[in-house]
Backbone atoms as SQL, in Angstrom:
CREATE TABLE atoms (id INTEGER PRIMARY KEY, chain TEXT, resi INTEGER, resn TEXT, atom TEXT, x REAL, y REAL, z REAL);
INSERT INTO atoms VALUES
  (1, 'A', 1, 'UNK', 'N', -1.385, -3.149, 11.054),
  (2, 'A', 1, 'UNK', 'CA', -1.222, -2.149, 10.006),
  (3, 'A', 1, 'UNK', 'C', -2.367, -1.144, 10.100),
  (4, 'A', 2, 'UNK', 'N', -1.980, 0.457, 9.437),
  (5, 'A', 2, 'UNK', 'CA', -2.837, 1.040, 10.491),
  (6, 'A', 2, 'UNK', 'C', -4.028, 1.353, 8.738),
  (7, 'A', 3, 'UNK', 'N', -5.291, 1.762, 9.072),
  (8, 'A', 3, 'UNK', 'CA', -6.667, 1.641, 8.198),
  (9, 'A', 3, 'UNK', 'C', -5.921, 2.422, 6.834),
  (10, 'A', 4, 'UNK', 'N', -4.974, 3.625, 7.302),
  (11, 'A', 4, 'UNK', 'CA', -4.780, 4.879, 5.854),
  (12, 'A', 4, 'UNK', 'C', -3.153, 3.885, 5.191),
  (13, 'A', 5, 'UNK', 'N', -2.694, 2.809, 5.271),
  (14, 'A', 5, 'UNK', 'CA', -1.254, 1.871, 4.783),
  (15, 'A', 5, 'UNK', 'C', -2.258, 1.247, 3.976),
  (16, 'A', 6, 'UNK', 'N', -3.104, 0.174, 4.673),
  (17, 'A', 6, 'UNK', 'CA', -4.222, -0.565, 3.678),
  (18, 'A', 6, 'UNK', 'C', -4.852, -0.317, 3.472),
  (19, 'A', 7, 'UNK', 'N', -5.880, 1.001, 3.204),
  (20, 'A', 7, 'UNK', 'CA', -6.309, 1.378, 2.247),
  (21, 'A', 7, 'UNK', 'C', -5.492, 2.120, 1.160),
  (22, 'A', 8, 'UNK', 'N', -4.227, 2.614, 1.402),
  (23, 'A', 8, 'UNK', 'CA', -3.497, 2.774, -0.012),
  (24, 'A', 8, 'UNK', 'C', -2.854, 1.054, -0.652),
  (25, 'A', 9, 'UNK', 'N', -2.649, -0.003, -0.036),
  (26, 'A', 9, 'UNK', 'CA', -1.998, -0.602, -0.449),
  (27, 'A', 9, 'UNK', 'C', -3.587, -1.374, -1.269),
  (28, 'A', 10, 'UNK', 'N', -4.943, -1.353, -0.457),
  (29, 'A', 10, 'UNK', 'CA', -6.030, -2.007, -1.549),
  (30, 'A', 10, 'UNK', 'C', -5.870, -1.145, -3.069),
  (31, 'A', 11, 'UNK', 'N', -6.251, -0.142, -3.166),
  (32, 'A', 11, 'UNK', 'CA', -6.292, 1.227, -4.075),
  (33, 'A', 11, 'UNK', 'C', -5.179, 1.019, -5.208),
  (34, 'A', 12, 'UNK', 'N', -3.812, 0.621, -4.463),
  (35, 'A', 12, 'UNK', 'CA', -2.963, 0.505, -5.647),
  (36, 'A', 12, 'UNK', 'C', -3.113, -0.873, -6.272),
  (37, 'A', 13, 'UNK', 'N', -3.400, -2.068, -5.688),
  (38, 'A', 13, 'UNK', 'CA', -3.734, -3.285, -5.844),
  (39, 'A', 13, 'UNK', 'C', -5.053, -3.264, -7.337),
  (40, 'A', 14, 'UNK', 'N', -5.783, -2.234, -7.019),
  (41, 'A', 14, 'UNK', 'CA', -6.853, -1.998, -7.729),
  (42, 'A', 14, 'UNK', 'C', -6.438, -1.518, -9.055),
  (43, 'A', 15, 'UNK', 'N', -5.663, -0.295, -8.877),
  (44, 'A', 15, 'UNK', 'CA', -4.863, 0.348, -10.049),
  (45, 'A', 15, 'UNK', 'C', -4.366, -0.985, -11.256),
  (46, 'A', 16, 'UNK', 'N', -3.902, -2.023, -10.485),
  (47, 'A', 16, 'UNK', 'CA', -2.844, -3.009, -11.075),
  (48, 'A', 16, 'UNK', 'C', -4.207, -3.873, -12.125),
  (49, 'A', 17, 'UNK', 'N', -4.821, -4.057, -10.731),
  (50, 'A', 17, 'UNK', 'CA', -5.832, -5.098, -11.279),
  (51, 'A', 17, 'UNK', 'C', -6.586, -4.975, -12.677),
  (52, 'A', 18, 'UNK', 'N', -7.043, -3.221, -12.766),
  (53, 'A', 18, 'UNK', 'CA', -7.365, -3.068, -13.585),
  (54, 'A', 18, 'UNK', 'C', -6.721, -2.793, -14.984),
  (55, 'A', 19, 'UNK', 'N', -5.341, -1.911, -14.507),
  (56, 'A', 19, 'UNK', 'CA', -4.122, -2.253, -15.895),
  (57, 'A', 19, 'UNK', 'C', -4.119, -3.471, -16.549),
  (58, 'A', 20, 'UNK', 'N', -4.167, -4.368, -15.816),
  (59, 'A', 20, 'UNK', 'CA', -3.957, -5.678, -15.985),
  (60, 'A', 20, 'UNK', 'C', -5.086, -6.514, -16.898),
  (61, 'A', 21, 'UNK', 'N', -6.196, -6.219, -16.577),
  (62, 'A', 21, 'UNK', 'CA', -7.420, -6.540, -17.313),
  (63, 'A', 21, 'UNK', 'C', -7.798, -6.121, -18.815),
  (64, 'A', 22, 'UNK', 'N', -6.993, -4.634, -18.671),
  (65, 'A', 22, 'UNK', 'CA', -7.537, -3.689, -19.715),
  (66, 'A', 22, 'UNK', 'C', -5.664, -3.745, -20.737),
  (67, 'A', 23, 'UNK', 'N', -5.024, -4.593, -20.152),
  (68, 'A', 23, 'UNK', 'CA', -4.036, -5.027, -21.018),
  (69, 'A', 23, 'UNK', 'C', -4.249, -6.263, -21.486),
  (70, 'A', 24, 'UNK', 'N', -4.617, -7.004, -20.652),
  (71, 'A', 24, 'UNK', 'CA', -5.103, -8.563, -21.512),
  (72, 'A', 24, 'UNK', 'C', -6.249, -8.802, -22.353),
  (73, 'A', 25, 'UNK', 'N', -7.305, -7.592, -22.142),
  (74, 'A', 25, 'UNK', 'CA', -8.450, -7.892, -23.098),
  (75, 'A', 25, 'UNK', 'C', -7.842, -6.525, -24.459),
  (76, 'A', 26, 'UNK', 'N', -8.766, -7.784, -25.694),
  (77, 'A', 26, 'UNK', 'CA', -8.388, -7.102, -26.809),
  (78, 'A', 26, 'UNK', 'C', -9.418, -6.289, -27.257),
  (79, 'A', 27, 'UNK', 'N', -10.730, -6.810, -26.552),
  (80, 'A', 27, 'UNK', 'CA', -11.527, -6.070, -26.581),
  (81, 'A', 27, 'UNK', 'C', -12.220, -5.325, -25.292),
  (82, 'A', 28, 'UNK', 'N', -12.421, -4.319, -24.939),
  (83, 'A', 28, 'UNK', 'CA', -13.126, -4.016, -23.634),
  (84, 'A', 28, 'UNK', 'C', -14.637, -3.975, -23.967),
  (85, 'A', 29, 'UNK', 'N', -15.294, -4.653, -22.629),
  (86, 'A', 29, 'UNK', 'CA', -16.374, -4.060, -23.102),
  (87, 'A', 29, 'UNK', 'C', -17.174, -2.941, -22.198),
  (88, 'A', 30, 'UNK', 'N', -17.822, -2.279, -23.951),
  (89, 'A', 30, 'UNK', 'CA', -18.139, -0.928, -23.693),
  (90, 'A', 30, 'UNK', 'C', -18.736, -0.305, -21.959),
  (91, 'A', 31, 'UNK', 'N', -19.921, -1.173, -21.456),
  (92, 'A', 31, 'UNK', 'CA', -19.986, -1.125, -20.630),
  (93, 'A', 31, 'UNK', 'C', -19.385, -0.901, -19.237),
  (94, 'A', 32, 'UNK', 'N', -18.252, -1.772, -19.530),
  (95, 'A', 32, 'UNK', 'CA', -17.478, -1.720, -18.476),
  (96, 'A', 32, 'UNK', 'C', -16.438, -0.801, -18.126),
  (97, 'A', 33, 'UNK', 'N', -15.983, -0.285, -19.210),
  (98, 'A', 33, 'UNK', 'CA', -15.148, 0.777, -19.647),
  (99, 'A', 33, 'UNK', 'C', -15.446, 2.100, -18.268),
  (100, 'A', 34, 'UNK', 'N', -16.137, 2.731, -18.614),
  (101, 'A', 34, 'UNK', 'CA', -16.862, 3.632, -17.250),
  (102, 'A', 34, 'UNK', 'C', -16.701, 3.387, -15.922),
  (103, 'A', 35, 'UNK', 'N', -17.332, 2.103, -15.805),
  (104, 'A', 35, 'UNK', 'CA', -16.912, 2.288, -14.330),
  (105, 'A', 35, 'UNK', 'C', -15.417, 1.816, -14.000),
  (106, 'A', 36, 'UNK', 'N', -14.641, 0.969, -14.626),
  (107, 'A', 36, 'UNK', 'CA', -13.808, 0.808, -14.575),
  (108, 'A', 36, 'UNK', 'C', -12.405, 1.795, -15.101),
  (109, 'A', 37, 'UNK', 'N', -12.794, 3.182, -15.336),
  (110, 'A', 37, 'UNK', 'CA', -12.202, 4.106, -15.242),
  (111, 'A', 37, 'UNK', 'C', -12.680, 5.290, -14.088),
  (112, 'A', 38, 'UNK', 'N', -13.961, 5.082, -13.670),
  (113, 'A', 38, 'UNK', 'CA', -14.060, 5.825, -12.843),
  (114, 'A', 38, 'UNK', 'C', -13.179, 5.121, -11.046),
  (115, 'A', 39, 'UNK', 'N', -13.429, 3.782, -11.325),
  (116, 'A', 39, 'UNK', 'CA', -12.736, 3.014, -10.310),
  (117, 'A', 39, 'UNK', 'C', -10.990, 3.881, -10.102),
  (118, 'A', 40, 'UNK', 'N', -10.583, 3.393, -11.552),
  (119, 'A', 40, 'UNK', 'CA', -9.161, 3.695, -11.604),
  (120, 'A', 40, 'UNK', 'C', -8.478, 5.264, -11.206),
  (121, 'A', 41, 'UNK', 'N', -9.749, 6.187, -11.260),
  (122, 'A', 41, 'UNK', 'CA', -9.525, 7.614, -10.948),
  (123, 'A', 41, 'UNK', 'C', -9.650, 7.631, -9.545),
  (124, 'A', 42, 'UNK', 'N', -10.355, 6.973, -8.530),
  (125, 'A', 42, 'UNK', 'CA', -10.904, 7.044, -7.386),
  (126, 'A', 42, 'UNK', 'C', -9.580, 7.025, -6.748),
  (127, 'A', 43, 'UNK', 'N', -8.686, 5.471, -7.105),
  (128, 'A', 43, 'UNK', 'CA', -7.956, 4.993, -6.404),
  (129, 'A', 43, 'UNK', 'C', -6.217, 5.693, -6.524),
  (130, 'A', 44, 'UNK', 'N', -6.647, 5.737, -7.872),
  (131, 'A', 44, 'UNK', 'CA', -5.495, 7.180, -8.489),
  (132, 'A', 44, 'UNK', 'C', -5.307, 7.670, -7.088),
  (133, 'A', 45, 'UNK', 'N', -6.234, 9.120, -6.949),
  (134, 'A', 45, 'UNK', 'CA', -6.241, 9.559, -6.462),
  (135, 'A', 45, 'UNK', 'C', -6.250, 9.779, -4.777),
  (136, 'A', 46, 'UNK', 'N', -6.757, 8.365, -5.012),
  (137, 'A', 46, 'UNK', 'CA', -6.436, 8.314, -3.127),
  (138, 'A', 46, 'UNK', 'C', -4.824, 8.055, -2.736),
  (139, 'A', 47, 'UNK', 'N', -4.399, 7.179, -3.676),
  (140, 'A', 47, 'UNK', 'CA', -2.913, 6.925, -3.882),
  (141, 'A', 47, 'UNK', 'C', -1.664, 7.638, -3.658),
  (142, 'A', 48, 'UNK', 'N', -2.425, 8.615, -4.604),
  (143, 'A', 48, 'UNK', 'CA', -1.773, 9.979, -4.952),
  (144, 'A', 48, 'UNK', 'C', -1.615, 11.119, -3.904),
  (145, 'A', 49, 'UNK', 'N', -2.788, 11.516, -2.733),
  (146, 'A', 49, 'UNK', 'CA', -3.297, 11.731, -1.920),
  (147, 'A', 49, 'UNK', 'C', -2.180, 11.298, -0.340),
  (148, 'A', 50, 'UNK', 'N', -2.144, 10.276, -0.336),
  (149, 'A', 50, 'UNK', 'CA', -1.356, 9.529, 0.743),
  (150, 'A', 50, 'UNK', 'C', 0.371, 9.689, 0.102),
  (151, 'A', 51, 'UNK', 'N', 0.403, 9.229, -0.961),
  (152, 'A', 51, 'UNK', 'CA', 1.914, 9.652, -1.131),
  (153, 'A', 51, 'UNK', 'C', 2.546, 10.856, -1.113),
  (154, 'A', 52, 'UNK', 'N', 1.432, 11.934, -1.552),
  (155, 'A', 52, 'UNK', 'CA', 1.582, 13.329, -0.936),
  (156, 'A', 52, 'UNK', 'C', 1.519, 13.663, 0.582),
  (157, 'A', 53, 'UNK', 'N', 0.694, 13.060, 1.243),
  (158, 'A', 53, 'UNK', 'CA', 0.842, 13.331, 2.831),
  (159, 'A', 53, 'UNK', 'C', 2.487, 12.857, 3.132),
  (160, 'A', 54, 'UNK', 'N', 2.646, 11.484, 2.981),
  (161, 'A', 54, 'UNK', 'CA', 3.974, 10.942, 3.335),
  (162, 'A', 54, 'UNK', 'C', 5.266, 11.835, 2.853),
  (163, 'A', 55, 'UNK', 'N', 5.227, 12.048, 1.632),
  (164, 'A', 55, 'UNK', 'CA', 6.055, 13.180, 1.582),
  (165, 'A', 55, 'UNK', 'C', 6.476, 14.610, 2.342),
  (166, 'A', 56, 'UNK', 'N', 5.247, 14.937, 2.740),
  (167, 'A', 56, 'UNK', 'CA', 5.160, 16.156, 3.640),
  (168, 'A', 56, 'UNK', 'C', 5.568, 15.939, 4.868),
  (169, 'A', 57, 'UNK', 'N', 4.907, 14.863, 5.179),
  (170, 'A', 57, 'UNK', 'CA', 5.896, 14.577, 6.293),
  (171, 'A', 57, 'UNK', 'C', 7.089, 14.082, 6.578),
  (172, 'A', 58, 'UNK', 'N', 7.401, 13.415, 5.813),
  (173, 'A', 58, 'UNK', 'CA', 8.666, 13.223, 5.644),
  (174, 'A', 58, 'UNK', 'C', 9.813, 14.403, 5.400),
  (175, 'A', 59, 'UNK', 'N', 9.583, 15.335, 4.779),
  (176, 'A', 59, 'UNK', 'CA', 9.909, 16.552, 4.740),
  (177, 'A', 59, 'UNK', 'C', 10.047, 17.873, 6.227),
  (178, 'A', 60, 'UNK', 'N', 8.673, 17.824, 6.078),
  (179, 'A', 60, 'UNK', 'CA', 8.762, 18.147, 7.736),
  (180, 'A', 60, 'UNK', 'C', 9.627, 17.261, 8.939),
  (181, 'A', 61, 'UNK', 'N', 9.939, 16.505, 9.193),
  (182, 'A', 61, 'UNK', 'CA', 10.251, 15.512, 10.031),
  (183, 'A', 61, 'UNK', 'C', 12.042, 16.030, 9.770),
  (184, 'A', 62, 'UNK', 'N', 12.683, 16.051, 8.402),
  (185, 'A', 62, 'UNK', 'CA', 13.696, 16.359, 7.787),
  (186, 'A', 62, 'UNK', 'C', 14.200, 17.583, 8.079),
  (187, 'A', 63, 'UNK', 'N', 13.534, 18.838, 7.970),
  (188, 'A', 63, 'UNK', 'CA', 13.624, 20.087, 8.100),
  (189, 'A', 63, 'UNK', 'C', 13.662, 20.342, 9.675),
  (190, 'A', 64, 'UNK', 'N', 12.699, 19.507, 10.446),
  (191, 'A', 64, 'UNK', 'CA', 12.980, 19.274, 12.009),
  (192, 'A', 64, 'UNK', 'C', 14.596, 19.014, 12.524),
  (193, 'A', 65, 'UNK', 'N', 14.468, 17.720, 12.334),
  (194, 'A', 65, 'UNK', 'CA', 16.144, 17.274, 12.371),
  (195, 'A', 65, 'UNK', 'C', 16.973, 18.162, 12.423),
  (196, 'A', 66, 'UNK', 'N', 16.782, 19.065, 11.028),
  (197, 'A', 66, 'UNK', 'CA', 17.720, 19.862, 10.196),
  (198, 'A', 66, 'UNK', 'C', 17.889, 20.830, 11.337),
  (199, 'A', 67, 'UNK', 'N', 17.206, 21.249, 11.696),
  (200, 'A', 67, 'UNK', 'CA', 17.371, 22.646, 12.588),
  (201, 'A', 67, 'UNK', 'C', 17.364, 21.986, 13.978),
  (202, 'A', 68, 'UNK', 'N', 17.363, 20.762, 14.391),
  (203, 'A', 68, 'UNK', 'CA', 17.497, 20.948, 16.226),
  (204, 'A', 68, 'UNK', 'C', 19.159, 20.447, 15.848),
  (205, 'A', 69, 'UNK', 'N', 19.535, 19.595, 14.831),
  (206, 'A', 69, 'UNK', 'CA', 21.215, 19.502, 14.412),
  (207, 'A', 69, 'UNK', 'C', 21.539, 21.274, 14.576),
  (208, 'A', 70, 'UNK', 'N', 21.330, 21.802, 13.903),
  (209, 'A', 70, 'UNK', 'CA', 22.073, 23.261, 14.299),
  (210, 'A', 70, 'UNK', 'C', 22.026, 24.225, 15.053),
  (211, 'A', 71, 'UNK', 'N', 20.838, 23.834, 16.166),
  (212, 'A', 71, 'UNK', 'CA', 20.523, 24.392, 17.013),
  (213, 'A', 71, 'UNK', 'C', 21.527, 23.356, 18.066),
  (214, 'A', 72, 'UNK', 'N', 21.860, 22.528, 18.042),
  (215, 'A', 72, 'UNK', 'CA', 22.696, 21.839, 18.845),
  (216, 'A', 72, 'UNK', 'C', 24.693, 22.218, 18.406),
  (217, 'A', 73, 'UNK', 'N', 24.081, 22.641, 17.130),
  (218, 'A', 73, 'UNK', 'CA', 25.891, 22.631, 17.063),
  (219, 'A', 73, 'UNK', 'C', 26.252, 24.279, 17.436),
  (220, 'A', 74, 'UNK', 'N', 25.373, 25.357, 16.939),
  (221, 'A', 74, 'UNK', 'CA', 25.133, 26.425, 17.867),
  (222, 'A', 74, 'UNK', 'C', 25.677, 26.616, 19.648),
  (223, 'A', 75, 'UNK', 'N', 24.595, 25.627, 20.091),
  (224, 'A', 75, 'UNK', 'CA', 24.787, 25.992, 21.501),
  (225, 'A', 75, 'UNK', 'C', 26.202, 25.155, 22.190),
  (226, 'A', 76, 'UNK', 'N', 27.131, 24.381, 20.904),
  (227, 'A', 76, 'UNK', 'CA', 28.511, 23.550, 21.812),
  (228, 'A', 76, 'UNK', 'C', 28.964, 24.505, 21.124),
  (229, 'A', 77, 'UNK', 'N', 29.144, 25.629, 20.764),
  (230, 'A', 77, 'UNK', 'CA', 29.887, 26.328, 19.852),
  (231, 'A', 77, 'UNK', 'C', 30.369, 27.405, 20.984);
């Protein structure tokens, strides 16, 4: 698996971990609050980051297709 799959799949793992913490405690504590939102923004965003690349390419890759298909039905035409 290649370094930019697992590091989005740690990042979202992280996202969970911390939902998860900050849903089971009734109280947070104050302390922890901070970094454990600055954590959750980091990974946000790297997340966010990679699912935007994948999209683009995926898009691109699509729009490729798209046009060598009609550049092929063009030239049997």
């Amino acid at each position: 698996m290649t370094q930019t799959a697992e590091s989005f799949k740690e990042n979202y793992q992280k996202l969970q971990e911390i939902a998860q913490k900050l849903s089971d405690t009734s109280e947070v504590d104050i302390d922890e609050l901070v970094p454990m939102v600055d954590d959750a923004t980091r990974a946000y965003q790297l997340c966010k980051s990679r699912i935007e690349a994948v999209e683009s390419a995926l898009s691109n890759r699509l729009e490729n297709d798209s046009k060598n298909d009609s550049m092929e039905h063009e030239q049997h035409d």
